[in-house]
C-alpha positions as CSV (number, residue, x, y, z in Angstrom):
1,X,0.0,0.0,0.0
2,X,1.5,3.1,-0.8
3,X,1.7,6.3,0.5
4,X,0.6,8.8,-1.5
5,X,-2.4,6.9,-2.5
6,X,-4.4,7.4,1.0
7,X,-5.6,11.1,-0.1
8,X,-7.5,8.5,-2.3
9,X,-9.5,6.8,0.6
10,X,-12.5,6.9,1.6
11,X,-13.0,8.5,5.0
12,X,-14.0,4.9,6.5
13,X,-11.2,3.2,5.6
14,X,-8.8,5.6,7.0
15,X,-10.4,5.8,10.2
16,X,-10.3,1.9,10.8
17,X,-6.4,2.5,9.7
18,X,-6.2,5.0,12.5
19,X,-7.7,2.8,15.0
20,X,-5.4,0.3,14.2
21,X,-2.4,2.7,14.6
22,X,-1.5,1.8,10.8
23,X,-1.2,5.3,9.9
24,X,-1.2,8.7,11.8
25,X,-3.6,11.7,10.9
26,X,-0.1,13.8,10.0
27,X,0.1,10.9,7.6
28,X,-3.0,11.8,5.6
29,X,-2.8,15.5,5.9
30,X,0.5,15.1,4.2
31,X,-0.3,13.0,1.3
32,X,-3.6,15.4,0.9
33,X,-0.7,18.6,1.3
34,X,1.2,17.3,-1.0
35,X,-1.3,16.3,-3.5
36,X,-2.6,20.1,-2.8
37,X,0.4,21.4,-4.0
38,X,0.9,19.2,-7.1
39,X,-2.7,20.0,-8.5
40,X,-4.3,23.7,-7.1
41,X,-2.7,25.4,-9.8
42,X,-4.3,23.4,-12.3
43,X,-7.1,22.8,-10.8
44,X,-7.9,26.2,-8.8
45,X,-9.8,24.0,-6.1
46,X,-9.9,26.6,-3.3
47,X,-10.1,29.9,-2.5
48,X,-8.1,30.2,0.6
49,X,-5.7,27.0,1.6
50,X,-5.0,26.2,5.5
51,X,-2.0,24.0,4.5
52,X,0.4,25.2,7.6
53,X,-3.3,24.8,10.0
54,X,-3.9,21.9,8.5
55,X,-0.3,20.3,9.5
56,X,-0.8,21.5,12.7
57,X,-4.4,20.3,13.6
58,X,-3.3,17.0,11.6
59,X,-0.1,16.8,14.8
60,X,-3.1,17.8,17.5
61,X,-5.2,14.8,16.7
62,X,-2.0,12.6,16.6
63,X,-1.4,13.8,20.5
64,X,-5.0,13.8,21.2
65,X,-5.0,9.8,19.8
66,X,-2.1,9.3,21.7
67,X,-3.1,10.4,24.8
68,X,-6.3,8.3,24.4
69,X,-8.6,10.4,22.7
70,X,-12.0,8.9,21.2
71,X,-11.2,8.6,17.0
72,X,-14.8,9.1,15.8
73,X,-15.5,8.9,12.6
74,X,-14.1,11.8,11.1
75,X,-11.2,11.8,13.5
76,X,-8.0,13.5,11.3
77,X,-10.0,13.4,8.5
78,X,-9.0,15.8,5.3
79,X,-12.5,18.0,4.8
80,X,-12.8,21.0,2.3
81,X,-15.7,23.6,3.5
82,X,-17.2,25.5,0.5
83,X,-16.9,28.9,0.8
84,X,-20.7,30.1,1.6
85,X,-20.4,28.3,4.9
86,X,-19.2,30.4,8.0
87,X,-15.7,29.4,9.6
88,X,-14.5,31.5,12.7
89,X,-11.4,33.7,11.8
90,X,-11.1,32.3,8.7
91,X,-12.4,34.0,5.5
92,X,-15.7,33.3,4.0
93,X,-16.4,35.0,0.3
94,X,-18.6,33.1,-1.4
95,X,-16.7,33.9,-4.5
96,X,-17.6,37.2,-4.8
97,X,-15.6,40.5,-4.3
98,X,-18.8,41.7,-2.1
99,X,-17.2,39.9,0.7
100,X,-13.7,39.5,-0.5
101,X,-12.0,40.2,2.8
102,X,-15.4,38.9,5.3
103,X,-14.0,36.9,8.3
104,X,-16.9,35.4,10.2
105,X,-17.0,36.0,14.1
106,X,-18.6,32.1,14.0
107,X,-18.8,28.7,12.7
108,X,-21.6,27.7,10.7
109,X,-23.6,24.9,12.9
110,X,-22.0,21.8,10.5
111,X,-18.4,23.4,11.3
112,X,-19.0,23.1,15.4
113,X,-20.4,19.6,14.5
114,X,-16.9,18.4,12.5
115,X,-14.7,20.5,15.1
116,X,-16.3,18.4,17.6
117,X,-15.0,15.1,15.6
118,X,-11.5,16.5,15.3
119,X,-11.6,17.1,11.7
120,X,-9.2,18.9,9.7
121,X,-9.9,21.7,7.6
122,X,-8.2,21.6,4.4
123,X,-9.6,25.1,3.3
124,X,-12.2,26.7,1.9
125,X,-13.1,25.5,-1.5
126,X,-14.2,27.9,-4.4
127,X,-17.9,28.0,-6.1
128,X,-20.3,29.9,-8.1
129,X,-20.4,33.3,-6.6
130,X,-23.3,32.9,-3.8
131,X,-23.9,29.4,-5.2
132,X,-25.3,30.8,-8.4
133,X,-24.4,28.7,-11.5
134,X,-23.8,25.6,-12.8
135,X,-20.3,25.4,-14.5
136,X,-18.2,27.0,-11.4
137,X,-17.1,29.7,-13.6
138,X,-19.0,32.7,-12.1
139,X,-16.4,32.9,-9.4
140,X,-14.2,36.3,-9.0
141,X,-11.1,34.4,-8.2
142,X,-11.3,32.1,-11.1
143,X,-12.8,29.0,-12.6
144,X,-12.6,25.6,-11.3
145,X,-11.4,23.0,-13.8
146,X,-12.4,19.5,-13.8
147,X,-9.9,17.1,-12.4
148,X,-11.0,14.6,-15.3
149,X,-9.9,17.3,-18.1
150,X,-8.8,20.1,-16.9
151,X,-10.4,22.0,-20.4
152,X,-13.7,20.9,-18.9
153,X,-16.0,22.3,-15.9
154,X,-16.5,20.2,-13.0
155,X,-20.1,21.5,-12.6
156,X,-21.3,24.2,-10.0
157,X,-22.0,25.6,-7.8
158,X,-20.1,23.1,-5.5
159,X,-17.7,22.4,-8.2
160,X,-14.6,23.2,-5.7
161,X,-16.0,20.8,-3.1
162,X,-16.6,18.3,-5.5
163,X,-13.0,18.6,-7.3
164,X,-11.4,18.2,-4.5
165,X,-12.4,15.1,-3.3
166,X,-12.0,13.6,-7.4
167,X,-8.8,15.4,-7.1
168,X,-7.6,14.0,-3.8
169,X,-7.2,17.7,-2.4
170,X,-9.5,16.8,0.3
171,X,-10.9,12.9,2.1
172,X,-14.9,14.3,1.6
173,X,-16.1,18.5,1.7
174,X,-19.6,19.9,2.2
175,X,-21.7,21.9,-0.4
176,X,-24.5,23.5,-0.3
177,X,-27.5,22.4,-2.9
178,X,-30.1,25.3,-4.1
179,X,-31.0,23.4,-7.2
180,X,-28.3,20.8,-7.8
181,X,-25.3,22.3,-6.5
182,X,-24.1,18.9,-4.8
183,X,-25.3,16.7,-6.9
184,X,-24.7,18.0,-10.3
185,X,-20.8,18.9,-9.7
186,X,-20.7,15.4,-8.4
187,X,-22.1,13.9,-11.5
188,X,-19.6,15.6,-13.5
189,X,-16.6,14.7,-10.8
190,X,-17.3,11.2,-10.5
191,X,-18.0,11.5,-7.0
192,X,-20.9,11.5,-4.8
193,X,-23.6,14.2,-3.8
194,X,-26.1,13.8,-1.4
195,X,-28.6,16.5,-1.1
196,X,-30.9,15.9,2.2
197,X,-34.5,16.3,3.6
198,X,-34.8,20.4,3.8
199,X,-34.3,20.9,7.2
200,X,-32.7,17.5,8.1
201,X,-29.2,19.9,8.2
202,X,-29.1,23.2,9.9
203,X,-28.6,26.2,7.4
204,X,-27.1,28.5,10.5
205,X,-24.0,30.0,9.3
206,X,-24.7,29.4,5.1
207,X,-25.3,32.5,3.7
208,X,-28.3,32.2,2.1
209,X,-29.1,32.1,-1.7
210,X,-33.0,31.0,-1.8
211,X,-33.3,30.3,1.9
212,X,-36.5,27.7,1.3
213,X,-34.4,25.6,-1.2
214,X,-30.4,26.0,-0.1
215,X,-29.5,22.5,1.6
216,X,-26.2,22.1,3.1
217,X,-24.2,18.5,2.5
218,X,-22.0,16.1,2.0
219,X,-19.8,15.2,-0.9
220,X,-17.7,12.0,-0.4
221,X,-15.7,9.2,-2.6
222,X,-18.4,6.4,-1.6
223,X,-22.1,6.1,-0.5
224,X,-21.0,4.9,3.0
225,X,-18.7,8.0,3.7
226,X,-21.7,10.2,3.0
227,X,-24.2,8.3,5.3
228,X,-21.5,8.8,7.5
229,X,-20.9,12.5,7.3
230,X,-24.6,13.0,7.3
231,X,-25.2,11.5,10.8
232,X,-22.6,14.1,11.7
233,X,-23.8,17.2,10.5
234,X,-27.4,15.9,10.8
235,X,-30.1,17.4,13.6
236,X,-32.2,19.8,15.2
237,X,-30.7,23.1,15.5
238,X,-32.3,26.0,17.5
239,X,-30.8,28.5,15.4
240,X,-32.3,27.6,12.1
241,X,-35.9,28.0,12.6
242,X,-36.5,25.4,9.5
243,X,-34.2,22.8,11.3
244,X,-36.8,19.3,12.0
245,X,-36.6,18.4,15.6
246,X,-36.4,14.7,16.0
247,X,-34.4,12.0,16.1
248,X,-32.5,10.6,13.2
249,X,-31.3,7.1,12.8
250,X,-27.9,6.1,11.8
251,X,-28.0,5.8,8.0
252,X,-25.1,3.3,7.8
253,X,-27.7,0.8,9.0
254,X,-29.1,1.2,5.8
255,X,-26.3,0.2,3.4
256,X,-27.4,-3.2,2.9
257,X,-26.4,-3.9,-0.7
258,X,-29.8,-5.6,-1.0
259,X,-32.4,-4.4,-3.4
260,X,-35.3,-6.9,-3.1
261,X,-39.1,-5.8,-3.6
262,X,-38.0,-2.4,-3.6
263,X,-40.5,-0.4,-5.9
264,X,-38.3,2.0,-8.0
265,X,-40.4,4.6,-10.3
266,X,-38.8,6.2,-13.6
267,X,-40.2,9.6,-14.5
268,X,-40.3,9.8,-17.8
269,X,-40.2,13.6,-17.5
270,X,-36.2,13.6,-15.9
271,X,-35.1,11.5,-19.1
272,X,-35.2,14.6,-20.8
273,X,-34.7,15.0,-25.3
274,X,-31.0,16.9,-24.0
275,X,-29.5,14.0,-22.4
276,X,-26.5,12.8,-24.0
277,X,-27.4,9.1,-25.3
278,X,-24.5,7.6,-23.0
279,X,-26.0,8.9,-20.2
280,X,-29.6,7.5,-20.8
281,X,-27.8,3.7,-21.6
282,X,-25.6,4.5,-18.3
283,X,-28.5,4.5,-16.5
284,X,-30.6,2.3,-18.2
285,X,-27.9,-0.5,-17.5
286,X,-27.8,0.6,-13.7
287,X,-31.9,0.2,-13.8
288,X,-31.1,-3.2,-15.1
289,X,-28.7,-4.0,-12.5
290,X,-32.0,-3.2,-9.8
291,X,-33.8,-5.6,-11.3
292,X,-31.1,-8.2,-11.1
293,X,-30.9,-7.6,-7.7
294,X,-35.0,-7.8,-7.3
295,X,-36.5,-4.9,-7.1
296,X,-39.5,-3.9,-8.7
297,X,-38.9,-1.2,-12.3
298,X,-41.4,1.1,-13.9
299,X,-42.0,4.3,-15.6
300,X,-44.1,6.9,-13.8
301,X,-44.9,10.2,-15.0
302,X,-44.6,13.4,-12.6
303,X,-46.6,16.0,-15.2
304,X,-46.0,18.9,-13.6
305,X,-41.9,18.3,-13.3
306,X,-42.3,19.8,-16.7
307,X,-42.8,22.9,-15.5
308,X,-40.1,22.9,-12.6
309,X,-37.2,24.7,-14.0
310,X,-39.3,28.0,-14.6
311,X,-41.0,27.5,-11.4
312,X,-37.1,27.5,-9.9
313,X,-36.0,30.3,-12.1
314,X,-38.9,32.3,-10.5
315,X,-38.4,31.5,-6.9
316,X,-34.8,31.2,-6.8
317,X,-34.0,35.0,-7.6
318,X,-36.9,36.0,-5.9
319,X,-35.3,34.9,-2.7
320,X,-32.1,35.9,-3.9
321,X,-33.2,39.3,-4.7
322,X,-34.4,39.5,-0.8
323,X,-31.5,37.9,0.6
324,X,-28.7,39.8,-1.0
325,X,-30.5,42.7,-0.9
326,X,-28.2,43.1,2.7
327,X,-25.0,43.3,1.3
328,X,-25.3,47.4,0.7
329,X,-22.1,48.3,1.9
330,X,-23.4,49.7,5.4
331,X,-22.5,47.0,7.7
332,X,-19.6,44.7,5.7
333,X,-18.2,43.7,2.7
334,X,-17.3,45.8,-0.2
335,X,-17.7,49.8,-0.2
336,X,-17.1,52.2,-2.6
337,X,-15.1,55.1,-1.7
338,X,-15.9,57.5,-4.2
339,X,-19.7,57.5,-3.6
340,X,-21.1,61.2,-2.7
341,X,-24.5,60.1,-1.7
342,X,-25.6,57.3,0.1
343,X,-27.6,56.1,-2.8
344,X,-24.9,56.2,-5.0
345,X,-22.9,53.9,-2.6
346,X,-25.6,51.9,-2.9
347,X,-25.8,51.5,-6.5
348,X,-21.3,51.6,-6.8
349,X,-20.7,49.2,-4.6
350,X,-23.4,46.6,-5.2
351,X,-22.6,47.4,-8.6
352,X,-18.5,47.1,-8.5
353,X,-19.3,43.7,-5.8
354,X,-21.4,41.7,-7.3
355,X,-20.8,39.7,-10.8
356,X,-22.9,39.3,-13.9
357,X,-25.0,35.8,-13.2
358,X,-25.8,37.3,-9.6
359,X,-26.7,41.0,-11.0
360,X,-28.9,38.9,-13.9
361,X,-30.5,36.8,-10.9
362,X,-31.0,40.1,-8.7
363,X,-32.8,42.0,-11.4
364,X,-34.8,39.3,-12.4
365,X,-36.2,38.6,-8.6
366,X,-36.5,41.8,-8.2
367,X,-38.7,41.8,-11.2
368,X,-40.7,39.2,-10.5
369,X,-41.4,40.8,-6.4
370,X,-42.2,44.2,-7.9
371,X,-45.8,45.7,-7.2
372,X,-47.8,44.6,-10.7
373,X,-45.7,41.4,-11.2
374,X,-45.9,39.6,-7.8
375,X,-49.4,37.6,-8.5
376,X,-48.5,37.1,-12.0
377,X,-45.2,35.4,-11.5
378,X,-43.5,34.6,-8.0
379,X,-47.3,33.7,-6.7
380,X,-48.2,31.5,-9.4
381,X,-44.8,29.6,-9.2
382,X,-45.4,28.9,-5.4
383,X,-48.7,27.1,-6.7
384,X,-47.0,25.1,-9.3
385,X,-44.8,24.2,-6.8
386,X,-47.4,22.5,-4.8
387,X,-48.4,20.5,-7.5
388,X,-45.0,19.7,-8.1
389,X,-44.9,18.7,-4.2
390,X,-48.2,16.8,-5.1
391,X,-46.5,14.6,-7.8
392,X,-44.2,13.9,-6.2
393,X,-46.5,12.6,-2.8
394,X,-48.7,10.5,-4.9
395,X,-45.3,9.5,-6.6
396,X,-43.9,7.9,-3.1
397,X,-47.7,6.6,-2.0
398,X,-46.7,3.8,-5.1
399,X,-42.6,3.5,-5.1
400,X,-39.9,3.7,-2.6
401,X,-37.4,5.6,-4.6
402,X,-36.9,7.1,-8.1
403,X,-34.4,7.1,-10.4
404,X,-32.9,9.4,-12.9
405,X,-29.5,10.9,-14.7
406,X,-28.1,13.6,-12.6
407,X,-26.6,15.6,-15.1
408,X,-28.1,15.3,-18.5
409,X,-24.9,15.9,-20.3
410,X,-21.4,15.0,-19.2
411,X,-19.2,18.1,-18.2
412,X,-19.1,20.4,-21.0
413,X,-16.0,22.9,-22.2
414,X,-15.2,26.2,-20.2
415,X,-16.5,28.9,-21.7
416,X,-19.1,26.7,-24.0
417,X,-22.5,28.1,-22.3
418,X,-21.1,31.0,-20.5
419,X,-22.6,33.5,-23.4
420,X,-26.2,31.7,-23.6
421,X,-27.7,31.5,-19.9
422,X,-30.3,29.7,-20.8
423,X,-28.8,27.1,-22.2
424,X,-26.8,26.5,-18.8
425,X,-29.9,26.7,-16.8
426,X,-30.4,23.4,-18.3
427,X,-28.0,21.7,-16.6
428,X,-30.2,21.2,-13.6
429,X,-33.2,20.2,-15.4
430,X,-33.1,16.8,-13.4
431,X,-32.1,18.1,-10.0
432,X,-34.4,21.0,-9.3
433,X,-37.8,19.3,-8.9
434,X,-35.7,18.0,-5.7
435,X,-35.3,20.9,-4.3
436,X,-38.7,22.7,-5.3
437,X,-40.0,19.2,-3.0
438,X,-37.6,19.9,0.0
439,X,-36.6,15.9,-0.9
440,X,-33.7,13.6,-0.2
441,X,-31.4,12.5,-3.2
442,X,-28.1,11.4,-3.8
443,X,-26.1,11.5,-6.9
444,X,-23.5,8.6,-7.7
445,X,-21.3,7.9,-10.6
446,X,-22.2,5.0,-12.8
447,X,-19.6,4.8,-15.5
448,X,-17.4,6.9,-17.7
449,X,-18.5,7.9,-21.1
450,X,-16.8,6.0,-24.3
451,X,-16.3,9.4,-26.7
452,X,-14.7,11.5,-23.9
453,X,-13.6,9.3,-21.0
454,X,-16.0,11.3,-18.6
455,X,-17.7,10.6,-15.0
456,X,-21.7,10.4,-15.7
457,X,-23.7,10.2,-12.7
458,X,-27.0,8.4,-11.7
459,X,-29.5,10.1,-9.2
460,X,-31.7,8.7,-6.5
461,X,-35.0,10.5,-5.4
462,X,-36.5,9.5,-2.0
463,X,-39.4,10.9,0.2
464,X,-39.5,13.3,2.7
465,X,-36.9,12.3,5.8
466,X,-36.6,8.6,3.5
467,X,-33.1,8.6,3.5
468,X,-32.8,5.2,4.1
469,X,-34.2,4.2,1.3
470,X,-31.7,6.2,-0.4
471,X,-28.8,4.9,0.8
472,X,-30.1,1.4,0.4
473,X,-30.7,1.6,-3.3
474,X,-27.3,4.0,-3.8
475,X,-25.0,2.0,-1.8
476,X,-26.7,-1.3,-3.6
477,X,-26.4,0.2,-6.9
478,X,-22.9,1.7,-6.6
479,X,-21.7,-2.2,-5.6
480,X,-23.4,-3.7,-8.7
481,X,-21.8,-1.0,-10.5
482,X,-18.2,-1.1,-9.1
483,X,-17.4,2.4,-10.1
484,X,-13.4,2.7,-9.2
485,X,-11.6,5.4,-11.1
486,X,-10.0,8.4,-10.4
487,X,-8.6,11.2,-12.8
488,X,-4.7,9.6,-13.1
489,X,-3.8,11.7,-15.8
490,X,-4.0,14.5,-14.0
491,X,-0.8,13.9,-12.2
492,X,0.9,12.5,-15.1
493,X,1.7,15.8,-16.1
C-alpha cells in the first residue's frame, strides 16, 4: 500500500487504519498537502488553503489519539468547506468580491459539528459566486477545472468541493444544494452528492441564496462515507428555525447492498430530449442491475416536473433578490469610496461587488417581487410548486425511490455556455424538482463515457426524511456497479 495513495481513501477506511495505529492523521494531511500542492494550480480548487493549519491540527489529533482520545468517525480526516459556509477567523467569500475580505465572528452549525469530531480543515473551496451557477465559472477568483480534463467544468456551484475530493485535495467537503449544487458537480466529478431532507441539516452560518431551497451537504468518494458525514452534521438546530426536531437514525444501518421488492419509479419527464445518449444507456444499465438484484422497475410520470425549472428560475431569484438585498455596503463587505451620496454607494458598490450571473438573478427577482408582477409570477410559481410537491407525494404513495440521470450531459468545455444563460440553466433540469419538494437525493457515478472518458452520474429520489431508502438503493447500486476510477492523468503531467 503506498503512501501517497491514502488522499484516495474513503474516510472509512482511513479511520479503521487509525484505529489500528496503521497510519497517523499527520500521515494523511501530508499525502492530501502534497497532493494540494501538485494540483491547485491546475485545478484552482480553493479559494483560501489552510495547508500550515492543517499540519498542525493533523499533529493535535495525533497527541490527542495518543493520549487516548475517542477517534470518531471523522477523527484527522481531510474535509474541504465551501466557501458560503461560515468558519470563525477564517475568511468566507462566497466567490464574490462583495465579501472579498469577510472573516466570520462564528462557525456555521455543521463546522462546530466536524470540530467536535477533530476534523481537519483543508480550506475553503471555491464555487459559483453565492452558489449561483452551474459550471463553477461565475467565481471572481477564477474558474474551477475538472480534475477529469482540466479544459472541462466540473459543474457548479459546489464544483470546488466536489473537485477536491476527485482530485484527492480533500478525504470528503460539504456543499451547499439550491437546485443541484451537490449533486450535479458530483455527477460531473465522478464522486458522490447527497442533497438531504430540507431541514434535516441546519442552514445556520450558510449564507443564504434561496433560503427555502439551499440545503447544506456532503460530498464524499463512496455512499457509506456520505451516510456517515450526514449523521454528523445531521439534527435539530435552534438557530435555524427550518431545522426538524427529532431524532435521526444512523444511515449506515441502511447500506445493505440488497435491493429486493424495492418499488423504484422512472419519471419519464427527468429522461429529458438533451440527455446525451451515454447517459440515458448508463442509467438504463444501472436500472437493469436493480432488477437483477429484485426490485421492482417502472416508468411513472410526474406531469408537472415539466414545469419545474421555470418555477425555480422564479423563486430562486426572488429569494435571492431578498436575501442579497443586505450586502449594501453599510454593515460589511465591499464599499465604494468614491460615492457622494448614500444612494450612489448603494448603487457603486453593489454594482462594483457583485458579478454578472448574480446581477442577472438580482434583477430578475426583483422583477418578479415588484408591485404589478408579484401575482403574475412569484405567486403563481409557489402554486405550481405544490403541484409539483403533489407529484411527487402521490409519486412515493406507489414507489420507494426514483431514479434518474443527474446531469443530462457530461461536463461540458469552459466557456461553452457561458454567453447563452439559458442554455446552462439546463443543466439542472433533473435536480431542481428535488429541491422545489424539499426531498432527499443522492447522486453517484455509474460509468465513464466511451467518446470522452468522462464521469456520468445516476440520481436517486427519495421521500420526505426517506433517506434510508436512499442509501439502500445507492449504496446497492454503486456495488453492482463497481465504479473505481480516479482522474490519473491529471498527475501524469
Amino acid at each position: 500500500m503506498k503512501e501517497e495513495s491514502l488522499n484516495f481513501f474513503p474516510a472509512h477506511k482511513l479511520n479503521k487504519m487509525l484505529k489500528n495505529r496503521e497510519i497517523s492523521a499527520t500521515d494523511i494531511a501530508g499525502t492530501v498537502n502534497s497532493a494540494i500542492q501538485k494540483v491547485q494550480e491546475k485545478l484552482n480548487v480553493y479559494i483560501r488553503l489552510e495547508s500550515e493549519k492543517m499540519l498542525e491540527q493533523a499533529k493535535q489529533v495525533d497527541s490527542y489519539i495518543g493520549n487516548g482520545g475517542e477517534v470518531k468517525d471523522f477523527t484527522g480526516i481531510p474535509i474541504a468547506i465551501k466557501d458560503n459556509i461560515c468558519t470563525k477567523g477564517i475568511t468566507t467569500t462566497c466567490a464574490s468580491k462583495i465579501l472579498e475580505n469577510y472573516v466570520p465572528v462564528y462557525d456555521a452549525t455543521v463546522v462546530k459539528k466536524l470540530k467536535d469530531q477533530h476534523f481537519v480543515l483543508t480550506g475553503k473551496a471555491n464555487m459559483d459566486e453565492f452558489a449561483m451557477g452551474s459550471s463553477n465559472e461565475n467565481s471572481y477568483f477564477g474558474n474551477v477545472k475538472n480534475p477529469w480534463a482540466t479544459a472541462r467544468v466540473p459543474g457548479g456551484s459546489s464544483g470546488g468541493p466536489a473537485a477536491s475530493v476527485a482530485s484527492g485535495t480533500a478525504i470528503c467537503a460539504l456543499g451547499s444544494d439550491t437546485g443541484g449544487s451537490i449533486r450535479q458537480p458530483a455527477a460531473l466529478c465522478g464522486i458522490v452528492g447527497l442533497k438531504p431532507t430540507y431541514g434535516l441539516v441546519s442552514r445556520y452560518g450558510l449564507v443564504a441564496f434561496a433560503s427555502s431551497l439551499d440545503q447544506i451537504g456532503p460530498l464524499t468518494r463512496d455512499v457509506e462515507d456520505s451516510a456517515s458525514l450526514l449523521n454528523v452534521v445531521c439534527g435539530w438546530d435552534e438557530n435555524d428555525s427550518t431545522s426538524i426536531n427529532q431524532a435521526h437514525p444512523d444511515y449506515t444501518r441502511f447500506l445493505s447492498g440488497d435491493m429486493k421488492n424495492m418499488k423504484i419509479g422512472v419519471p419519464r419527464e427527468l429522461m429529458v430530449n438533451e440527455m446525451d445518449s451515454e447517459i440515458k444507456d448508463s442509467v438504463t444499465r444501472a436500472l437493469k442491475l436493480a432488477q437483477d438484484m429484485g426490485a421492482v422497475v417502472e416508468e411513472t410520470s410526474l406531469p408537472s416536473l415539466e414545469y419545474a425549472l421555470s418555477v425555480y428560475y422564479i423563486i430562486a431569484p426572488s429569494e435571492a433578490s431578498s436575501n442579497l438585498s443586505r450586502f449594501d455596503g453599510v454593515r460589511y463587505g465591499y464599499r465604494n469610496g468614491t460615492a457622494e451620496t448614500l444612494r450612489q454607494m448603494y448603487k457603486k458598490s453593489r454594482a462594483e461587488g457583485f458579478g454578472p450571473e448574480v446581477k442577472r438573478r438580482i434583477m430578475i427577482g426583483t422583477y418578479c417581487l415588484s408591485a404589478g408582477y408579484y401575482d403574475a409570477y412569484y405567486e403563481k410559481a409557489q402554486r405550481v410548486r405544490t403541484l409539483i410537491i403533489e407529484d411527487f407525494r402521490k409519486a412515493f404513495e406507489k414507489y420507494d425511490v426514483l431514479i434518474s440521470p443527474t446531469s443530462p450531459t457530461t461536463a461540458f468545455k469552459i466557456g461553452e455556455k457561458v454567453e447563452d444563460p439559458l442554455t446552462m440553466y439546463l443543466s439542472d433540469i433533473c435536480t431542481i424538482p428535488v429541491n422545489l419538494a424539499g426531498l432527499p437525493a443522492i447522486s453517484i457515478p455509474c460509468g465513464l463515457s466511451s467518446k470522452d472518458n468522462l464521469p456520468m452520474g445516476l440520481q436517486v429520489i427519495g421521500n420526505i426524511l426517506r433517506e434510508d431508502n436512499v442509501f439502500r438503493a445507492a449504496s446497492s447500486l454503486e456495488k453492482a456497479i463497481g465504479f473505481d476510477k480516479i482522474p490519473e492523468e491529471l498527475y501524469k503531467s
